[in-house]
N, C-alpha and C positions, 0 to 999 in steps of 0.2 A: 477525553482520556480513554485510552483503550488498552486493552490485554492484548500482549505476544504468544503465541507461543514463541516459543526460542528467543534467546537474547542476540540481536544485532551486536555487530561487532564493536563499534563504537558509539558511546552513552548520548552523543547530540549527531546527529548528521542529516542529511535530504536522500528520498531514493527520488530517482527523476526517469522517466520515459513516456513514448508518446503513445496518447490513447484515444480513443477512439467514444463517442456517447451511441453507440450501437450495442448494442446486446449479443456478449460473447456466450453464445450456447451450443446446441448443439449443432442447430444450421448453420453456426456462421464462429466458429471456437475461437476464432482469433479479428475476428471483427473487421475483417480482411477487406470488405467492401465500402467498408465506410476509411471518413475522412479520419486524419489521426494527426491530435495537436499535442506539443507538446507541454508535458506536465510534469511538478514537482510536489511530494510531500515531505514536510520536515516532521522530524520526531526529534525528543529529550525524553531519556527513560528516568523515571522516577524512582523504580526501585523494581528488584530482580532477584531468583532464589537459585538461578540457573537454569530452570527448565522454562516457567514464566515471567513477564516482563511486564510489568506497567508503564506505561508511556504516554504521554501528551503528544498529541498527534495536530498537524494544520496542512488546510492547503496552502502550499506555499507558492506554486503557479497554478492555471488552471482552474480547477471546479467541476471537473469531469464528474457522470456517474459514475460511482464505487470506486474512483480514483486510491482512496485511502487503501481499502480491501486490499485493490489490485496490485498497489505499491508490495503492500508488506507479505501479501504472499507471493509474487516474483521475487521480490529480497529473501526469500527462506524464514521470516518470522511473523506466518498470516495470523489474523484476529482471532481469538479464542472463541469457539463455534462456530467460525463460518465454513 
C-alpha cells in the first residue's frame, strides 16, 4: 500500500509503459541507452480526501526497478515523498 499524491482518475485501473532497469539520472534522464520492456502496474485506491490517495499498488507485468515510483509519477499522482 502506498500514498498518492493526487487522486487518479479512476478508483481501480493499470498505468503501463516500457522501462528500462538502468538508472534514469542525471547522465542518462531517460534511460535511453538501455534496453526497455514493457511493464504494467495496477492500483485500487482505498480511500481519498482529494489531495491524497491511499492505494494498493502491484506489479502487474514486469518487476522493473522503481517500476511502481515510475508508474505513478508519469500518471500525474507520484508517491508521497519521493
Amino acid at each position: 500500500r502506498g500514498v498518492l499524491v493526487g487522486v487518479p482518475p479512476a478508483r481501480r485501473g493499470r498505468w503501463a509503459g516500457a522501462l528500462s532497469n538502468r538508472a534514469e539520472g542525471r547522465r542518462n534522464p531517460r534511460g535511453v541507452a538501455a534496453e526497455r520492456v514493457s511493464a504494467e502496474t495496477a492500483y485500487d485506491l482505498v480511500s481519498d480526501n482529494g489531495f491524497l490517495a491511499s492505494a494498493d499498488l502491484t506489479l502487474a507485468v514486469g518487476g522493473r526497478t522503481h517500476q511502481i515510483r515510475r508508474h505513478a509519477a508519469s500518471a500525474g499522482s507520484p508517491i508521497f515523498g519521493d
